[in-house]
C-alpha positions as CSV (number, residue, x, y, z in Angstrom):
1,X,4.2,20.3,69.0
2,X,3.8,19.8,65.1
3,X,5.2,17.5,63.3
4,X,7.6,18.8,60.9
5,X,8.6,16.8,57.4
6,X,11.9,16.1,58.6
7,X,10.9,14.9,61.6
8,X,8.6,12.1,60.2
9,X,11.6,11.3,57.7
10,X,13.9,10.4,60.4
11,X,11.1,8.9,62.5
12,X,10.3,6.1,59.4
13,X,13.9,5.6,59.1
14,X,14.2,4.8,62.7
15,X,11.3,2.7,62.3
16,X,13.2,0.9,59.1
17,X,16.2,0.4,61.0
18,X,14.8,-1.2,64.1
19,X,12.9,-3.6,61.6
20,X,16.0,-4.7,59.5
21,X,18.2,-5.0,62.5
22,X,15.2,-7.6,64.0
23,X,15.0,-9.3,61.0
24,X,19.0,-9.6,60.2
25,X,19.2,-10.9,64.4
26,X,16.5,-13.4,63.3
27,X,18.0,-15.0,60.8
28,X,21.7,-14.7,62.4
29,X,20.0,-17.0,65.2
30,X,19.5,-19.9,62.0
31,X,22.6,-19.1,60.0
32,X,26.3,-18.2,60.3
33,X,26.0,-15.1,57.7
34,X,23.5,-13.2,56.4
35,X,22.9,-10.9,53.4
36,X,21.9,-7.4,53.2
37,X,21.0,-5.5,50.0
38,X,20.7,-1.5,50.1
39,X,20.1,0.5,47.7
40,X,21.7,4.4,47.0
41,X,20.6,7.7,46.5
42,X,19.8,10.6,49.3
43,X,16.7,9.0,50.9
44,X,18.4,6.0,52.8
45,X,21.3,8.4,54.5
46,X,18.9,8.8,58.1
47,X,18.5,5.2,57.7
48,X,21.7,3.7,57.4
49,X,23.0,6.3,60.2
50,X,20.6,4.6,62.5
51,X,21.3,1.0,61.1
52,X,24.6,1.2,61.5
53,X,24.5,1.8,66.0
54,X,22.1,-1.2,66.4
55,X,23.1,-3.9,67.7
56,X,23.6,-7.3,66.7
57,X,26.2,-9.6,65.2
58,X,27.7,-7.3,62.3
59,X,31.0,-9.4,62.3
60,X,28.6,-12.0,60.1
61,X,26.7,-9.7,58.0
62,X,27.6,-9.2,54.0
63,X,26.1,-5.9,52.9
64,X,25.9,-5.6,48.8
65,X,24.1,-3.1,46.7
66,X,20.7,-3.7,45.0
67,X,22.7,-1.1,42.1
68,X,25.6,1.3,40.8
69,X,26.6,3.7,39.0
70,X,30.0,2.5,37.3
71,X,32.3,5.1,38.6
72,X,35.4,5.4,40.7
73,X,34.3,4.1,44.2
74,X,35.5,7.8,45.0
75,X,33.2,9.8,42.6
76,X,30.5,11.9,44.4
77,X,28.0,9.4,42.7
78,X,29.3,6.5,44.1
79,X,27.0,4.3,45.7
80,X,30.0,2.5,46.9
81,X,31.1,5.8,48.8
82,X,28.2,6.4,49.8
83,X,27.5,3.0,52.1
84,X,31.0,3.5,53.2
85,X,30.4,6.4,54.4
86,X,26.9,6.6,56.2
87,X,26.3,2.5,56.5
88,X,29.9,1.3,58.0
89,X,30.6,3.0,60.7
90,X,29.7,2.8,64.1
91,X,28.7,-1.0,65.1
92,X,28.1,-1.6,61.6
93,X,31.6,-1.0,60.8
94,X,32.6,-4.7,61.7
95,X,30.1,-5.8,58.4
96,X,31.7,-7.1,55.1
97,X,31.1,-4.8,52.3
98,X,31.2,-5.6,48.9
99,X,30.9,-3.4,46.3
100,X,29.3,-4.1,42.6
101,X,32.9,-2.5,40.5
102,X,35.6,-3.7,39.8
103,X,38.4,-2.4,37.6
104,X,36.8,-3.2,34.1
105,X,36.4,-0.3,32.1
106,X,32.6,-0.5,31.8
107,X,30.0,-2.7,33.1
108,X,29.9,-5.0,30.5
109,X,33.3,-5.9,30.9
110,X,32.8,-6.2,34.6
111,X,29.9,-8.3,35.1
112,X,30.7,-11.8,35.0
113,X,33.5,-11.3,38.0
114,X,31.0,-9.0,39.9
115,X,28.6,-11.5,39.5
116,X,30.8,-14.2,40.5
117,X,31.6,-12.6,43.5
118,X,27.9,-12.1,44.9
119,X,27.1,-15.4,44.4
120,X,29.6,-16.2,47.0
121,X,27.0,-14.8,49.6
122,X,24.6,-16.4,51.8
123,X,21.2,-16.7,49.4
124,X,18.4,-15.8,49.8
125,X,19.1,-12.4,51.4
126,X,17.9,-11.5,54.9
127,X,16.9,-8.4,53.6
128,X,16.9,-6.1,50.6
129,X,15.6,-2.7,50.4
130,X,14.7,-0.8,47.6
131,X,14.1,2.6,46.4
132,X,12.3,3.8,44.3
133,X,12.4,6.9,41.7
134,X,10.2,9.1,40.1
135,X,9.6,7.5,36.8
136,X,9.0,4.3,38.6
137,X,12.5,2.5,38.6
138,X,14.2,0.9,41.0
139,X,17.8,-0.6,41.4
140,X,19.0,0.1,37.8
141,X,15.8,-1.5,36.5
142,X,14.6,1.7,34.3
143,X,11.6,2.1,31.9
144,X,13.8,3.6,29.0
145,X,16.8,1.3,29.5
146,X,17.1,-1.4,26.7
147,X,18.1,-4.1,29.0
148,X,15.2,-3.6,31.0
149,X,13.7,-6.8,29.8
150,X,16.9,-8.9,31.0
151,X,16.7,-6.9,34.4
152,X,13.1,-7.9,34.7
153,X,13.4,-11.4,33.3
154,X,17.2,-12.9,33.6
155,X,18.3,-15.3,36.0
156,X,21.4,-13.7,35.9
157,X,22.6,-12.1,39.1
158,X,23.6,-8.7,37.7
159,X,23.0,-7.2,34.3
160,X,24.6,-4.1,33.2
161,X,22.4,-1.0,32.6
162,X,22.0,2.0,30.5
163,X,19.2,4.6,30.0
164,X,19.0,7.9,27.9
165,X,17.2,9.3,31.4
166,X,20.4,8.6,33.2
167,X,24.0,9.9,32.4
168,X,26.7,7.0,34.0
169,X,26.3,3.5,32.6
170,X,24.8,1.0,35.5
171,X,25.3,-2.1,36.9
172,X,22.3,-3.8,38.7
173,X,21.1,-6.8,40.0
174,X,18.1,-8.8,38.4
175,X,14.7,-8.7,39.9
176,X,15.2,-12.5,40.0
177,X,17.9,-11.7,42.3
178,X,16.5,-9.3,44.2
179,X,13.4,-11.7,44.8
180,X,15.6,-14.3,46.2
181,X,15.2,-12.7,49.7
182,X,13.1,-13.7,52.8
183,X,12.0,-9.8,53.1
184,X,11.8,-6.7,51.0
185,X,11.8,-3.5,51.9
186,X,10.7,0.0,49.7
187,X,11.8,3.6,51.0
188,X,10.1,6.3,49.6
189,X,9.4,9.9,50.5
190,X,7.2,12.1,49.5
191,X,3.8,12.5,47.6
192,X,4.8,12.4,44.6
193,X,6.8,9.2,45.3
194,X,3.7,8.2,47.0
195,X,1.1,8.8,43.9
196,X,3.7,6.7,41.5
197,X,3.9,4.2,43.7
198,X,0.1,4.1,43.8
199,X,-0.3,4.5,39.7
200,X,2.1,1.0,39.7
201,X,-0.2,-0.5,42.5
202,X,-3.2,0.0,39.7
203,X,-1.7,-1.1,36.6
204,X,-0.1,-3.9,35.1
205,X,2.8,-3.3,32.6
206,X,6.2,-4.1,34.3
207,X,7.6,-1.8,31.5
208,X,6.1,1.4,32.4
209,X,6.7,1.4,35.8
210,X,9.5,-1.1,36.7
211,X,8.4,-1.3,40.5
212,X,5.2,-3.5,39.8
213,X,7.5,-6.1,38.9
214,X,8.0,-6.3,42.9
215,X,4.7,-6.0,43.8
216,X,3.6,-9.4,43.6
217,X,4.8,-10.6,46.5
218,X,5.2,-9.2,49.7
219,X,7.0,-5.9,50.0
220,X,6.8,-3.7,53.2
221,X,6.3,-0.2,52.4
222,X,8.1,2.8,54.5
223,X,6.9,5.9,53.6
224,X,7.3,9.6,54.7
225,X,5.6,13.2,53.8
């Protein structure tokens, strides 16, 4: 029987879910709570669905965001929402979620106490997976936002975000932050997902293509037609 498109999707998100629940059981066997960083948008949905009916100790799992948009956690562009939705449910609904808003009128305003928050968690995360988009970003580390230099080289824990390519103001966490994991993860689907990716594995300007600023250390790739 051929293999159809969405078939191999949901097959590499299986696969992706089996390896993050391994990973988060190996390092709940060392420490009393562990961190785990997702990231939004429509790829991860398969993936979290499966995450969230393995088993393991979600009672001491912290789940975080590697981004958001700075909306109502109710807006249809909520990353927020979204996790609550397809990530804590099932087993997975006995994690601690905590989202990157608060009631600050932009992100700006709202960073310091965000950033205070996360910091609360067990470091360095278990895991964090990223995405990835077309022009190369990923979390809200874009190649037309003017804080993409802070994002890139900050210490800080989140910065927030804007980009002319992008409508809703951002919050994100650093890629010093998002280094400060034992494993990274990148989801992608698609070829042309597939032939960015590849264009960032051959160059060298962070600026461009944001994802190359995670390419220098180890970063397991799941990808899908």
């Amino acid at each position: 029987m051929k293999t159809t498109e969405a078939d191999a999707r949901t097959r590499v998100a299986h696969d992706l879910a089996v390896s993050v629940a391994a990973a988060l059981r190996e390092d709940l066997e060392q420490q009393e709570r562990v961190t785990l960083v997702l990231s939004g948008g429509s790829t991860p949905k398969p993936f979290m669905q499966a995450l969230s009916r393995m088993t393991l100790a979600w009672s001491r799992v912290d789940i975080t965001l590697a981004d958001e948009r700075w909306v109502a956690t109710d807006h249809d562009d909520s990353n927020d929402r979204f996790v609550r939705t397809h990530m804590m449910i099932n087993a997975a609904a006995e994690a601690r979620f905590h989202p990157l808003v608060n009631e600050a009128s932009t992100p700006e305003a709202g960073a310091e106490e965000v950033g205070q928050r996360l910091a609360a968690l067990t470091w360095p995360a278990s895991v964090v997976v990223l995405g990835m988009g077309g022009d190369g970003h990923t979390a809200s580390l874009f190649p037309d936002s003017a804080e993409l230099g802070d994002g890139l080289e900050s210490e800080a824990l989140v910065i927030a975000a804007h980009a002319p390519s992008v409508g809703q103001p951002r919050i994100s966490l650093t890629r010093d932050r998002l280094m400060r994991s034992h494993r990274r993860y990148l989801h992608l689907n698609g070829g042309d997902k597939k032939a960015v990716l590849a264009n960032a594995m051959a160059g060298s300007d962070r600026h461009e293509l944001p994802i190359r600023a995670f390419l220098d250390a180890p970063l397991a790739l799941y990808w899908a037609p």
